[in-house]
C-alpha positions, 0 to 999 in steps of 0.5 A, spaced: 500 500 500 503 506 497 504 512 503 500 518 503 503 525 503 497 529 507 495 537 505 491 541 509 489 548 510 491 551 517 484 557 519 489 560 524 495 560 524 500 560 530 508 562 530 509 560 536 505 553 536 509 546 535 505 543 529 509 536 531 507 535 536 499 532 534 498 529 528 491 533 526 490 532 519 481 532 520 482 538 523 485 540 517 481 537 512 486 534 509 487 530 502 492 525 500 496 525 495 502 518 494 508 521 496 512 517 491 508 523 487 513 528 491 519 525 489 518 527 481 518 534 483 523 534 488 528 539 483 523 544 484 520 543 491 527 544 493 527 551 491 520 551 496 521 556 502 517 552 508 519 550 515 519 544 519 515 543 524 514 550 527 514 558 525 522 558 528 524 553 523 525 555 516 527 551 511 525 549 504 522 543 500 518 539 504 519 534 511 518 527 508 517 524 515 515 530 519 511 536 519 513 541 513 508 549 514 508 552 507 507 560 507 502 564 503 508 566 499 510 559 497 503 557 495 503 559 488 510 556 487 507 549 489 500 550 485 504 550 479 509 544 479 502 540 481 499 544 475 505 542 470 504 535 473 502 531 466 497 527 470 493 534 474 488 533 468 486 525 471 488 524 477 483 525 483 488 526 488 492 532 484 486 535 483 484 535 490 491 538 492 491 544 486 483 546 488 485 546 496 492 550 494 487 555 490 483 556 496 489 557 501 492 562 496 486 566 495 484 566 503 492 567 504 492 561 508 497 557 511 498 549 509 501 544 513 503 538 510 504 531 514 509 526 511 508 518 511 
C-alpha cells in the first residue's frame, strides 16, 4: 500500500505553536496525495521556502517524515509544479491538492503538510 503525503489548510495560524507535536490532519481537512508523487518534483520543491515543524524553523522543500508549514508566499510556487504535473488533468488526488492550494492562496492561508 503506497504512503500518503497529507495537505491541509491551517484557519489560524500560530508562530509560536509546535505543529509536531499532534498529528491533526481532520482538523485540517486534509487530502492525500502518494508521496512517491513528491519525489518527481523534488528539483523544484527544493527551491520551496517552508519550515519544519514550527514558525522558528525555516527551511525549504518539504519534511518527508515530519511536519513541513508552507507560507502564503510559497503557495503559488507549489500550485504550479502540481499544475505542470502531466497527470493534474486525471488524477483525483492532484486535483484535490491544486483546488485546496487555490483556496489557501486566495484566503492567504497557511498549509501544513504531514509526511508518511
Amino acid at each position: 500500500m503506497p504512503c500518503n503525503a497529507q495537505f491541509g489548510i491551517i484557519d489560524q495560524f500560530e508562530k509560536l505553536k509546535d505543529y509536531s507535536l499532534d498529528y491533526e490532519p481532520l482538523k485540517y481537512k486534509c487530502v492525500a496525495i502518494s508521496d512517491d508523487i513528491l519525489n518527481d518534483w523534488w528539483s523544484e520543491l527544493i527551491l520551496i521556502k517552508t519550515y519544519f515543524h514550527c514558525y522558528n524553523r525555516p527551511s525549504y522543500a518539504l519534511a518527508r517524515w515530519g511536519v513541513t508549514l508552507i507560507p502564503p508566499e510559497s503557495l503559488e510556487p507549489f500550485y504550479i509544479i502540481v499544475s505542470k504535473d502531466n497527470r493534474s488533468n486525471s488524477s483525483e488526488e492532484l486535483i484535490g491538492l491544486m483546488a485546496l492550494l487555490r483556496r489557501a492562496i486566495s484566503e492567504n492561508k497557511y498549509v501544513i503538510h504531514y509526511g508518511v
